[in-house]
C-alpha positions as CSV (number, residue, x, y, z in Angstrom):
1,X,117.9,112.5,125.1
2,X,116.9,116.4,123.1
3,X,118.4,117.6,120.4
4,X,118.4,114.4,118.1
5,X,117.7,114.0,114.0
6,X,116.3,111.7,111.6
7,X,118.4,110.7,108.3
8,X,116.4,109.8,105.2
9,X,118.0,108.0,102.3
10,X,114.8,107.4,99.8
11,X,115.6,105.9,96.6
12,X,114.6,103.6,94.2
13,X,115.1,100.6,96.5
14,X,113.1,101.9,99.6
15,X,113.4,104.0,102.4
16,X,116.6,103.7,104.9
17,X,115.8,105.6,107.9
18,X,118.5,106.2,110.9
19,X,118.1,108.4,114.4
20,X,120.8,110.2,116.2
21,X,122.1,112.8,118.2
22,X,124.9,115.0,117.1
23,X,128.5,113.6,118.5
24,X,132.2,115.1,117.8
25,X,132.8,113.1,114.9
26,X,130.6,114.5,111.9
27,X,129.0,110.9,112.1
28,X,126.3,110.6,114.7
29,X,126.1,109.6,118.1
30,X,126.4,106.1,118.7
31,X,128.2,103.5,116.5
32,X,130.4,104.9,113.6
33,X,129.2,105.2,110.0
34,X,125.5,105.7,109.2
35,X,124.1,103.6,112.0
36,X,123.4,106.4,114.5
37,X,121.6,105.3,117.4
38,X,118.8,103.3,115.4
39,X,117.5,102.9,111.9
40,X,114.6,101.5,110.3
41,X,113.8,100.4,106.5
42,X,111.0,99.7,103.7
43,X,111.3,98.1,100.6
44,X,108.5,100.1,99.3
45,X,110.0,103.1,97.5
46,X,108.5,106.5,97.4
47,X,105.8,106.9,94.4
48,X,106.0,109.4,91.9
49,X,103.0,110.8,89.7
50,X,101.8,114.0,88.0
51,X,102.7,116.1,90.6
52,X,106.3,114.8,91.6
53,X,107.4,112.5,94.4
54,X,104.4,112.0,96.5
55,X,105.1,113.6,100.1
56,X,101.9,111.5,101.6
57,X,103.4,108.7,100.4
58,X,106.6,109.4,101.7
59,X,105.3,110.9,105.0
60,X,103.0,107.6,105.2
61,X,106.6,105.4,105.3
62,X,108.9,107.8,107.7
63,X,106.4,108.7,110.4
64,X,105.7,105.5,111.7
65,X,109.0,104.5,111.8
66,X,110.3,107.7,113.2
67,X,108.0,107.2,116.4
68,X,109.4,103.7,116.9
69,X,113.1,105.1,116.5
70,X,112.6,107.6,118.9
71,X,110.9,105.8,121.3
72,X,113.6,102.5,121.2
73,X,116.4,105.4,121.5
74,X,115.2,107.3,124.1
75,X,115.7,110.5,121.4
76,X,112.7,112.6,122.8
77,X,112.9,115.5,120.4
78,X,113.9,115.5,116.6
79,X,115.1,119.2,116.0
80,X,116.2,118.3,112.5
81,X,115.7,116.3,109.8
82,X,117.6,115.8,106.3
83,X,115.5,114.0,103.3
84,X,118.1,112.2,100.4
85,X,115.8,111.6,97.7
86,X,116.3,110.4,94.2
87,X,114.7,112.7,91.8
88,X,114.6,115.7,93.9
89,X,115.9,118.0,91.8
90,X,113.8,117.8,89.3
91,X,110.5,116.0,90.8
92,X,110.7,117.8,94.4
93,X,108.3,120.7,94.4
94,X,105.5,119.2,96.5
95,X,108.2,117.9,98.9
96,X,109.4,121.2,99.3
97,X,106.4,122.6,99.4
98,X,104.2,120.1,102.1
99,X,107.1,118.2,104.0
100,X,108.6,120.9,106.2
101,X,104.9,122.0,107.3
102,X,104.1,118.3,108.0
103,X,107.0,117.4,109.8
104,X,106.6,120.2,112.3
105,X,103.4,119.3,113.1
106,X,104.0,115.3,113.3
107,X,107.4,115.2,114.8
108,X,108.1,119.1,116.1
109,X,110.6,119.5,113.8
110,X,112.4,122.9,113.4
111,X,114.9,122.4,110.7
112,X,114.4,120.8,107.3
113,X,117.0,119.8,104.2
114,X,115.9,118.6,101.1
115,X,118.6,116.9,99.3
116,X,119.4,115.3,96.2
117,X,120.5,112.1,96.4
118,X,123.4,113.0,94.1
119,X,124.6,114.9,96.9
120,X,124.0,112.9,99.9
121,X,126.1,110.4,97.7
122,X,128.8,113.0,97.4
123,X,128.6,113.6,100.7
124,X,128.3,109.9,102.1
125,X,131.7,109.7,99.6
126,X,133.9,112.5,100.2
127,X,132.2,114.7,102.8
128,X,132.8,119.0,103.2
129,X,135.3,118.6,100.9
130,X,136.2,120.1,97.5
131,X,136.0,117.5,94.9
132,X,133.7,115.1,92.1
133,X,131.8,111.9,92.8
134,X,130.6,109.8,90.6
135,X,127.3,108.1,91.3
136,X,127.5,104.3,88.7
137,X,124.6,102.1,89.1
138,X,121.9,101.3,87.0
139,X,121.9,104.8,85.6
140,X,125.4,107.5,86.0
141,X,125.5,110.7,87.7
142,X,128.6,112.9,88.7
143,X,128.1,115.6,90.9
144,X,131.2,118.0,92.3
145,X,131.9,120.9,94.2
146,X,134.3,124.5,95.4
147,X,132.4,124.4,98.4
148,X,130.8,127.6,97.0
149,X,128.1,126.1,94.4
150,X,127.3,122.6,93.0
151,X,127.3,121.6,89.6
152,X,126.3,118.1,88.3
153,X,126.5,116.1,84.8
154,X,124.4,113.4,83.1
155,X,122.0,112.0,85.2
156,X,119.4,112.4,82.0
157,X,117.8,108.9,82.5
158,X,118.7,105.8,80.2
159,X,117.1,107.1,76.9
160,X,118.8,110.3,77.3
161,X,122.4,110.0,79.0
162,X,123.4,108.2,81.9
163,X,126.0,107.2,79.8
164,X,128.6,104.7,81.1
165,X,126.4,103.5,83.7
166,X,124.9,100.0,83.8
167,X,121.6,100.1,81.7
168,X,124.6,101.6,79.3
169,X,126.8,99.1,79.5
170,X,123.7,96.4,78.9
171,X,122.6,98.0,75.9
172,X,125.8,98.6,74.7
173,X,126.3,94.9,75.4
174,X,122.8,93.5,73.4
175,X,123.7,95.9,70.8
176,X,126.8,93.9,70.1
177,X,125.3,90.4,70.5
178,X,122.2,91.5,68.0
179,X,125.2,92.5,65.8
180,X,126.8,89.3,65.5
181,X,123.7,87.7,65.1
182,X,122.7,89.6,62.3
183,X,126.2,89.1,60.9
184,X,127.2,93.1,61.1
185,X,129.9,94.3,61.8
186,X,131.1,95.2,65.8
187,X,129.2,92.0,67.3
188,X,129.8,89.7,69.9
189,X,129.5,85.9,69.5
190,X,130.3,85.3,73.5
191,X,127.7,88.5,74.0
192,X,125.3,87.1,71.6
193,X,125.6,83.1,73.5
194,X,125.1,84.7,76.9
195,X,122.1,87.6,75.8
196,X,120.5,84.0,74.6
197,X,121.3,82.4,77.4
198,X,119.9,85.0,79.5
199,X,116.9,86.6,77.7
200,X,115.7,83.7,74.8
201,X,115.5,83.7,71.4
202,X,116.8,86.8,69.6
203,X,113.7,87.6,68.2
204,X,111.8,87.7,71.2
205,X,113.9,90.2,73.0
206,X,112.3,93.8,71.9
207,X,108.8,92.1,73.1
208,X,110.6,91.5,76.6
209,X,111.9,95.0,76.4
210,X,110.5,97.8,75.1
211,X,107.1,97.0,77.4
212,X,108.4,97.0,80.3
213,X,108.5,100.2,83.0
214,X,111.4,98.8,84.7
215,X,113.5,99.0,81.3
216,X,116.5,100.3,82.7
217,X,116.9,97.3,85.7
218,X,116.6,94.9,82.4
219,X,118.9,96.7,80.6
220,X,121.6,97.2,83.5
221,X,121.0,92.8,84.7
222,X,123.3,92.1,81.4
223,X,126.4,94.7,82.1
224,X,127.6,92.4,84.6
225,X,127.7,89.5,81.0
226,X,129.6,92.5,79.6
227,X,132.2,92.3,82.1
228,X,132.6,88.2,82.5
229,X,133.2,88.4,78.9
230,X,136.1,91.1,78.8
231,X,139.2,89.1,79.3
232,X,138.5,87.5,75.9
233,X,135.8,89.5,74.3
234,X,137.8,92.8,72.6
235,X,134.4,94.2,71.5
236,X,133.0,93.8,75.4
237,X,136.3,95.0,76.2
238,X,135.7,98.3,74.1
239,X,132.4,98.7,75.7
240,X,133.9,98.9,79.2
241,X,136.7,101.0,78.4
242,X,133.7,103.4,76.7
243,X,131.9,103.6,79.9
244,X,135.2,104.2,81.7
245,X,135.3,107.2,79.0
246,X,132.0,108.6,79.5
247,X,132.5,108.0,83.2
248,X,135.3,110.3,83.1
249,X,134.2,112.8,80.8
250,X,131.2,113.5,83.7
251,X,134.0,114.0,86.6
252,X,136.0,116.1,84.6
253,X,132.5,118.3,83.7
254,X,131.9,118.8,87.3
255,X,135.7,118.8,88.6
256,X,137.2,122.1,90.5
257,X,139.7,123.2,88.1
258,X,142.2,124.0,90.9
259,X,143.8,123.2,93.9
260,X,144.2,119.4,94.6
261,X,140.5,118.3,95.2
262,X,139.3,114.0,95.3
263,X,137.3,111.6,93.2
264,X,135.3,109.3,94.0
265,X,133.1,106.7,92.5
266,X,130.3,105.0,94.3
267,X,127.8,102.7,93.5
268,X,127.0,99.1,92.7
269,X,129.0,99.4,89.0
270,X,132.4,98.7,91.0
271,X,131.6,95.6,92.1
272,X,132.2,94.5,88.2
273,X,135.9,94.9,89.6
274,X,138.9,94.8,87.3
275,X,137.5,95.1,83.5
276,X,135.7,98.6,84.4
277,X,138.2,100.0,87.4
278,X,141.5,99.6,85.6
279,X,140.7,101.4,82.4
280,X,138.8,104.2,84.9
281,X,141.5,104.6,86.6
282,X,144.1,105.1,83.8
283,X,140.8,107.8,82.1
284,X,140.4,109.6,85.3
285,X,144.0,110.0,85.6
286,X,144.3,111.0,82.2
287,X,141.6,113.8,82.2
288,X,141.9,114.8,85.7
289,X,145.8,115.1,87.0
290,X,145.0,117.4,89.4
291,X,142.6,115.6,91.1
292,X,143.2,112.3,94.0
293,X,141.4,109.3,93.2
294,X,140.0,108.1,96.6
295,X,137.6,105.3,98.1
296,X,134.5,106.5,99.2
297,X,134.3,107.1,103.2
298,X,130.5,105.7,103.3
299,X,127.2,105.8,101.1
300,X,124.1,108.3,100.7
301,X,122.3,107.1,104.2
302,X,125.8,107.9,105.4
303,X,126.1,111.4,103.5
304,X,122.5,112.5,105.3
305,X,123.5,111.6,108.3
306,X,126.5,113.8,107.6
307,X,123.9,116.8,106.8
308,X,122.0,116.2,109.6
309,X,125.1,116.6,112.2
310,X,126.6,119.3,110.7
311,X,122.9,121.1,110.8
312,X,122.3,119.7,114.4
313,X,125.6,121.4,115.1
314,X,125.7,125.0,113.2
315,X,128.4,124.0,111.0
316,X,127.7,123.3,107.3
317,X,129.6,124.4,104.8
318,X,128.3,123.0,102.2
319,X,126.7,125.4,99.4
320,X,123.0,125.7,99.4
321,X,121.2,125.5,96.2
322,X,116.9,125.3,95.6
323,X,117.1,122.2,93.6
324,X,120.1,119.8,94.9
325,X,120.7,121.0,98.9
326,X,117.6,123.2,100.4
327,X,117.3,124.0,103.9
328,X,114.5,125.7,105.8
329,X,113.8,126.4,109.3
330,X,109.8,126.0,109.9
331,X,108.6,128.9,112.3
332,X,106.8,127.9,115.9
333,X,103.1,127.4,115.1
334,X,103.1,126.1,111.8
């Protein structure tokens, strides 16, 4: 088989890699979703350094396993290929500038899309349609779109923003139980047993904390205490109905105004179920009538493999934009 493409997801838990040929259904020859006709993934994620994402690195991961993809599929030429990478927009210079030329030469590649992973999520969620997403893990992102021009909110990293999502909810959660220790005002006894239970001796926990490169994982391991505790614990209770806030406050910034466009939230923060959905639910409705709550259709693998058929085929729609959804086509020779 001609005419196939390679779907990259690259985040901060590895690279998820799938091969396919473009079918009638926006999805991907082969079985439905983001399977395509084969995939391939490494737990090793893509470095960063002074320069941005590293593309040798990344290039190091996706080439082998592209050659064993096409050769297991019987895909004998990749005509284009769509990259989801976290950090993109604002670490994706030497991508853009090294990968198209490199996957020409490697693979023959014609067509290239640099994407955000914000958007492949939005994608993966709601698809060419007009609408928000909400990206709640570890750190909170909502991106949305008219179909004429993306605009995003938050997303600032865990010092900065990325407020409602779980490192949030975790410090928002120690903060409470290193209140009721101290005796102030606001704490937590139940927050205070389990952040001891947890993490130690109160005392010990900024030594535990602040030296640590993978802060935001720590932080974001004790939102799910924060939610065991909110059936009984007001003040946990409060901080889940504040995320559910500041959650909502992000769709509503990048929300079409008009029309009757969807919502979506993805991301491993729903699986805290009930204490952090119902009170989204009720702030979403509240700030954005207009708008359809909905599940999301499939995930950011899903949403590149979305790109890559709709590319494959002539017939995105989706705005283009430098930073958050670039496309090039690499000239014969190169």
């Amino acid at each position: 088989m001609s005419g196939g493409f390679l779907a990259v997801d690259s985040g901060g838990s590895g690279l998820r890699v799938v091969v396919g040929t473009a079918g009638g259904d926006g999805r991907g020859r082969g079985r439905t979703g983001s399977d395509g006709l084969g995939r391939r993934a490494s737990r090793e994620p893509v470095r960063t350094g002074a320069d941005g994402i590293d593309p040798g690195h990344l290039l190091a991961q996706l080439l082998p396993m592209a050659r064993a993809l096409t050769a297991e599929t019987g895909v004998t030429r990749l005509g284009t290929v769509v990259v989801g990478a976290a950090g993109l927009a604002t670490l994706g210079d030497a991508l853009r500038a090294e990968l198209p030329g490199a996957l020409a030469r490697e693979l023959g590649v014609r067509t290239v899309a640099l994407v955000a992973d914000a958007v492949t999520a939005y994608v993966g969620a709601l698809g060419p349609r007009t609408g928000a997403v909400v990206a709640a893990g570890t750190g909170l992102i909502a991106t949305g779109t008219d179909l004429t021009r993306w605009r995003r909110a938050d997303g600032w990293g865990h010092l900065l923003g990325d407020c409602g999502g779980g490192a949030w909810i975790g410090r928002a959660g120690l903060e409470a139980a290193l209140r009721a220790h101290d005796g102030r005002q606001g704490g937590s006894v139940p927050l205070l047993a389990r952040a001891v239970e947890r993490f130690g001796p109160v005392a010990d926990l900024p030594g535990q904390l602040y030296p640590r490169t993978d802060r935001p994982a720590v932080l974001a391991s004790f939102a799910p205490e924060v939610a065991a505790c909110a059936a009984d614990d007001p003040v946990a209770a409060g901080v889940l109905r504040a995320a559910a806030r500041h959650m909502a406050d992000s769709a509503a910034a990048v929300c079409p105004p008009g029309g009757e466009p969807r919502v979506a939230v993805t991301g491993g923060l729903l699986k805290m179920g009930a204490p952090l959905v119902v009170p989204l639910e009720a702030e979403l409705a509240k700030r954005l009538p207009h708008a359809r709550w909905t599940a999301a259709e499939g995930d950011p693998l899903h949403g590149s493999v979305r790109i890559a058929h709709h590319l494959a085929t002539d017939s995105l729609t989706l705005p283009s934009d430098d930073r958050m959804l670039w496309v090039t086509t690499v000239p014969d020779g190169r």
